[in-house]
C-alpha positions, 0 to 999 in steps of 0.5 A, a space after each residue: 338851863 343847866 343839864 342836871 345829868 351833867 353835874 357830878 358831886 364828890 358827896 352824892 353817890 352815883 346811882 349804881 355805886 355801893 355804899 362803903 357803910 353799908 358793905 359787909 365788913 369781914 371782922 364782924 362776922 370772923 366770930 359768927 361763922 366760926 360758932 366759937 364765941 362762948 355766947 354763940 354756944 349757948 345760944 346753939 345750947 338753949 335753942 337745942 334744949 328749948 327744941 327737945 323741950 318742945 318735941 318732948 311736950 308735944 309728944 306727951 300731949 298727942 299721948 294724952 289725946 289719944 289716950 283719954 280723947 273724950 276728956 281732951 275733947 271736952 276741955 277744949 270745948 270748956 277752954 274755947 267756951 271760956 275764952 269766948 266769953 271773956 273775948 265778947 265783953 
């Protein structure tokens, strides 16, 4: 009976050691930490705008809650009454 724990094979690795594919190569990510790529700003752009666009909808919809509440109240009841419906069939 041979002792499996004796044999080594150069292909396997051994447990505990690293995977050299696997290991953060430093030449991917010189771009991604510096923010200088052109496509990096404008993702840092569209993800500025799209927050303000929603900060700014989320404040008028508070403002026309609270301004007309029996109107927004009602046609959440309407929405939900709709919905219902068509999530029943």
């Amino acid at each position: 009976m041979t002792d499996v724990t004796a044999r080594t094979d150069t292909n396997t690795p051994q447990p505990g050691a690293l995977d050299p594919t696997l290991s953060p190569r430093p030449d991917l990510n010189a771009g991604a930490t510096t923010g200088s790529s052109p496509m990096t700003a404008r993702i840092e752009r569209g993800l500025r705008e799209g927050r303000s666009w929603a900060e700014n909808r989320t404040q008028r919809a508070g403002e026309t809650i609270r301004a007309h509440p029996v109107r927004s109240s009602l046609g959440a009841v309407g929405v939900g009454v709709v919905l219902g419906m068509l999530l029943r069939r």
